[in-house]
C-alpha positions in Angstrom: -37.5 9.0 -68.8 -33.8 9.9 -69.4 -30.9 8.9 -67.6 -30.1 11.3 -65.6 -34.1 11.6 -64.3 -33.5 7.9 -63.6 -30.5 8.2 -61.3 -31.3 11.6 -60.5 -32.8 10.6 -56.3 -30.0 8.0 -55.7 -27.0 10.1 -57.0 -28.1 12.8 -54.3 -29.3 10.3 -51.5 -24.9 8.8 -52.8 -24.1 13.2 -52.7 -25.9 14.0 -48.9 -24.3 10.3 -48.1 -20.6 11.3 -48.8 -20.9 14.6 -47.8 -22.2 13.3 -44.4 -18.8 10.7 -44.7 -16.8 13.5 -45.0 -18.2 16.1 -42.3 -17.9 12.5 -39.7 -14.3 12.3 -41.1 -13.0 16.0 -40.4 -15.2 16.0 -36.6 -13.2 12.6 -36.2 -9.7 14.6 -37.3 -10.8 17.2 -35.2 -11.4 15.1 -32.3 -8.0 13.2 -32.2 -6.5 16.5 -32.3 -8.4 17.8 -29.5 -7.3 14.8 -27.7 -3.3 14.8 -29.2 -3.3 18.5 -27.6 -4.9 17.5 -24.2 -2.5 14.9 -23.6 0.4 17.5 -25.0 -0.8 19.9 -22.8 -0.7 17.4 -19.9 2.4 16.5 -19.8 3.4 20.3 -20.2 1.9 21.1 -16.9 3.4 17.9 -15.7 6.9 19.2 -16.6 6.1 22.7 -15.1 5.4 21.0 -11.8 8.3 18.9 -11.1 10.3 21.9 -12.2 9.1 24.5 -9.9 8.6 21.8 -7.1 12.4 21.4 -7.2 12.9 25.3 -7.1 11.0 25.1 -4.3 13.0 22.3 -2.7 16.2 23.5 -3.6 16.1 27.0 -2.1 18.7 26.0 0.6 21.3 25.0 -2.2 23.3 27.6 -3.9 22.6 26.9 -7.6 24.4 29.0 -10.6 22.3 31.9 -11.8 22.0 30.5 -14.9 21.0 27.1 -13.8 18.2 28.8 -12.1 17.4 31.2 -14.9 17.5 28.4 -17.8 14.7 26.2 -15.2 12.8 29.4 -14.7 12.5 29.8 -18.5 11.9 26.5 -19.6 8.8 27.0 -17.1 7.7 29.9 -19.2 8.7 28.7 -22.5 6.3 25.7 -21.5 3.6 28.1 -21.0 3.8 30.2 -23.9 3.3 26.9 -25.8 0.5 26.1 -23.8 -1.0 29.1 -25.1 -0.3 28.5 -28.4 -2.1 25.3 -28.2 -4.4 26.1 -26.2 -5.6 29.6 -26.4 -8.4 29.5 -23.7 -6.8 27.6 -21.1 -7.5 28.9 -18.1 -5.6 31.5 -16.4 -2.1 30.5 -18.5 -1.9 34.0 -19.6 -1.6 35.3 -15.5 0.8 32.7 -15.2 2.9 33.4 -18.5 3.2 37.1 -16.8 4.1 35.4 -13.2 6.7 33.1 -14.5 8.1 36.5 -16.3 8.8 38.2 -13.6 9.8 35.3 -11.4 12.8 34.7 -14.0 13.6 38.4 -14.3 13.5 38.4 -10.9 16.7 35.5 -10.5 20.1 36.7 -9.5 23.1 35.2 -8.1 23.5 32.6 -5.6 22.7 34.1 -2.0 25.2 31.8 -0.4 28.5 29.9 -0.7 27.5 26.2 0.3 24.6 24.3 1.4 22.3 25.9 4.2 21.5 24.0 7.3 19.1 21.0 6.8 16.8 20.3 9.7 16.3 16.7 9.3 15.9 13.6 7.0 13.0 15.1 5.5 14.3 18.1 4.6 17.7 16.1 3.1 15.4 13.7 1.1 13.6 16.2 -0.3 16.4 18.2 -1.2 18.0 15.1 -2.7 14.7 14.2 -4.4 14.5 17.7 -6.0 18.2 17.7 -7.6 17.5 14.2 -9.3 14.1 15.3 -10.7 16.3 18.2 -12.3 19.1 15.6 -13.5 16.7 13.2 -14.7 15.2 16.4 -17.2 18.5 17.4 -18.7 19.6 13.7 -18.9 16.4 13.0 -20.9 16.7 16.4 -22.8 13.3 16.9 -22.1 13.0 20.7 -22.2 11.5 22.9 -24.6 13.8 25.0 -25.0 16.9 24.0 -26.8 20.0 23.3 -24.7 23.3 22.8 -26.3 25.3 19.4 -24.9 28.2 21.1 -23.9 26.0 23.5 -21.9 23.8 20.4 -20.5 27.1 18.4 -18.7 28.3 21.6 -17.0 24.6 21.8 -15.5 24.6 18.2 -14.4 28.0 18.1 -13.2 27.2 21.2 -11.3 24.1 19.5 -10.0 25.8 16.4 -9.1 28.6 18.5 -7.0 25.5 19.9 -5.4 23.7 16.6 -4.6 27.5 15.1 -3.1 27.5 18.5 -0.9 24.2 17.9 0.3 25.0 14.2 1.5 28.1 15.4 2.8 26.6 18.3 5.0 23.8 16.3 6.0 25.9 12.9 6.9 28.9 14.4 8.4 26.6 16.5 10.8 24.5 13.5 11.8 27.6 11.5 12.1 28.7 14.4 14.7 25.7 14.4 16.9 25.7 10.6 17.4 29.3 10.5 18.1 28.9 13.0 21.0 25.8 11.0 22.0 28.2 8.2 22.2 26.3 6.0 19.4 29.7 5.3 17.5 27.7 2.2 15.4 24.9 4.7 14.0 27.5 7.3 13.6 29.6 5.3 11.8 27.0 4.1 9.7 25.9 7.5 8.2 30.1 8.4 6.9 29.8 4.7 5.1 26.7 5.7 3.6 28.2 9.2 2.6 31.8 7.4 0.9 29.5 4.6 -1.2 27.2 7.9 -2.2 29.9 9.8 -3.3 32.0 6.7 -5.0 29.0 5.6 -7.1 27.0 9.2 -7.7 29.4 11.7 -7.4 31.1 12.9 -10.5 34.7 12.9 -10.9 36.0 16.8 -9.7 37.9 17.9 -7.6 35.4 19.0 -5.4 33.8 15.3 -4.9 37.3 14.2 -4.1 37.8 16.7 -1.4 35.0 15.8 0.4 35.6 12.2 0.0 38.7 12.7 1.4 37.3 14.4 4.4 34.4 11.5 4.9 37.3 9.4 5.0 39.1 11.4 7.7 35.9 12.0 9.6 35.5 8.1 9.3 38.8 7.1 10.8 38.5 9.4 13.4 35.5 7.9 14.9 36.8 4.6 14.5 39.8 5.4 16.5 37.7 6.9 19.0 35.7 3.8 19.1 38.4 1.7 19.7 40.1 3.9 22.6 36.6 3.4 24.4 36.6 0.0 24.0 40.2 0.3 25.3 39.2 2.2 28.3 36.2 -0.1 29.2 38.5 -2.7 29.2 41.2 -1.6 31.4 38.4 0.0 34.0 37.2 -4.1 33.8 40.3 -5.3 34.7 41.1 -2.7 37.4 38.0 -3.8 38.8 38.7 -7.4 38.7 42.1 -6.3 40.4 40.5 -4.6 43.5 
C-alpha cells in the first residue's frame, strides 16, 4: 500500500477538520462584527435622541440658524450612517427623508430673547437641554466634522443662552416674591442667579450686563427689605408711645 493510500482517510478527516476551523473562524468574525455594529448603531440612536430632545426643549430660546441647522444635520448625517451600517434597519430610510426636510425646513430665529418660562420645570428643562448640547461639542462627539474655531462660537453662544435663561427665569421669580412680600426667597433666587453667572457664564459682554443688572435688582430688594424693617420698627415704637 503506498503512502499516500496510507494517509489518504486521515489527511481528509485533517482537510473537512480545518475547513470546519476556518468556516467557525469567519461566523465568529462575522459575529463580533454584527455585535461591533449593534453597539455602533446604539449609541447613534442614543446621540440622535439627546439631540432632538434638546431641539425640542429649546424651542423657547432664540438659537442662531446655523446652530440649529448644524444639530439638525448631524441628526441626519447620523442616519445616513445608520444606513450604511445597517441597510435594513427599520424605517431609517423614512426618517433620513424626515430629518431632510426638518433641516431644510430651519430658518432664522423667530425671536429676540428668551420666551416666557412657565415654571421650574419648564427652566430646568430648558437648562437641561442647552448642557446636553454643550456637553456634545465639548466632547466633539458629532459626526460631522466641526472646525474648533467654529465649535467655541457655538458654545459661547450657547452659554450666553443658558446665562439668559437663568436670568429671565430668576429675576422674574425674584419679582413675584418681592411683591408677595417674601424678600428672603426673593433674595435667594438673584444670589443664585450672580454665583450662576460668575462660575458658568462666559466672559462677554452680554454675561456682564446682566450680571450687572442681577446686581442692581439685588440691591434693590435689599434696600427695600431694610426700609420695611425700618417701618415695622418705628410703627413698634409709636405703639409703645401711645
Amino acid at each position: 500500500m503506498g503512502l499516500v493510500e496510507q494517509w489518504g482517510v486521515p489527511l481528509a478527516v485533517l482537510g473537512m477538520l480545518l475547513a470546519t476551523l476556518f468556516m467557525a473562524a469567519v461566523v465568529k468574525r462575522h459575529q463580533v462584527y454584527r455585535a461591533q455594529v449593534r453597539v455602533r448603531v446604539q449609541r447613534l440612536e442614543h446621540g440622535i435622541q439627546v439631540i432632538h430632545n434638546a431641539l425640542d426643549g429649546l424651542r423657547p430660546v432664540p438659537l442662531s440658524r446655523e446652530l440649529r441647522v448644524m444639530l439638525r444635520g448631524e441628526i441626519l448625517a447620523r442616519l445616513q450612517l445608520i444606513a450604511r451600517l445597517y441597510r435594513r434597519y427599520p424605517q431609517v430610510r423614512e426618517r433620513i427623508v424626515s430629518a431632510e426636510s426638518a433641516l431644510n425646513a430651519e430658518g432664522a430665529p423667530t425671536g429676540a430673547g428668551v420666551g416666557p418660562i412657565e415654571d421650574d420645570k419648564m427652566f430646568r428643562r430648558i437648562v437641561h437641554a442647552i448642557d446636553e448640547v454643550i456637553d456634545v461639542l465639548e466632547h466633539s462627539a458629532t459626526v460631522q466634522p466641526l472646525p474648533r474655531d467654529v465649535n467655541q462660537i457655538f458654545r459661547r453662544e450657547l452659554g450666553e443662552r443658558r446665562a439668559e435663561v437663568n436670568a429671565r427665569f430668576h429675576l422674574v421669580q425674584s419679582m413675584k416674591l418681592r411683591r408677595a412680600g417674601d424678600m428672603t426667597r426673593g433674595r435667594a433666587h438673584l444670589t443664585t442667579l450672580l454665583h450662576v453667572l460668575r462660575k458658568r457664564g462666559p466672559s462677554t459682554d452680554f454675561v456682564r450686563e446682566l450680571y450687572a443688572e442681577a446686581e442692581t435688582a439685588l440691591q434693590s430688594l435689599t434696600t427695600a427689605s431694610l426700609a420695611g424693617v425700618g417701618e415695622g420698627k418705628n410703627a413698634g415704637v409709636g405703639s409703645d408711645a401711645a
